[in-house]
Phi, psi and omega in degrees: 000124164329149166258025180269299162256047159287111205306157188223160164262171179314339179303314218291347195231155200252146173312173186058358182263167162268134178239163159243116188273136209272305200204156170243142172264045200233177172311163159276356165267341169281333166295320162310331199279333171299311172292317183304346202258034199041031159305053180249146164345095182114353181304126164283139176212127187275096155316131171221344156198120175241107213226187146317333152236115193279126217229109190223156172228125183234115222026283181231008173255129150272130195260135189254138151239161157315101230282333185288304144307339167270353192255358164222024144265114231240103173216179190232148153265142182276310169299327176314000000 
């Protein structure tokens, strides 16, 4: 693996890039409460605000996560 794609967490990335998410480092009910809510694994997720609050859009929906909860979401940029 490239160190270009070494999964980082979502804190880790800047508004405007696109990522892929690799894996959640999270219980396993928050990571379910995230896939029900179309978080998933292979998802492209558009940054739009990285902040106190982590602010991404994955297909046509936007997701606020928890600055606590995005630091234990896991994606690669391809572009980097």
């Amino acid at each position: 693996m490239s160190p270009v794609n070494v999964p980082q967490p979502l804190t880790s990335f800047a508004a405007g890039l696109v990522v892929h998410l690799s894996f959640f480092a999270l219980a396993a009910s928050e990571a379910q409460r995230l896939r029900d809510l179309g978080v998933r694994e292979g998802n492209a997720i558009h940054v739009l605000k990285n902040a106190d609050t982590f602010v991404c859009k994955i297909e046509a929906s936007r997701i606020a996560l928890r600055r606590e909860v995005a630091m234990k979401v896991f994606a690669t940029s391809p572009g980097l």
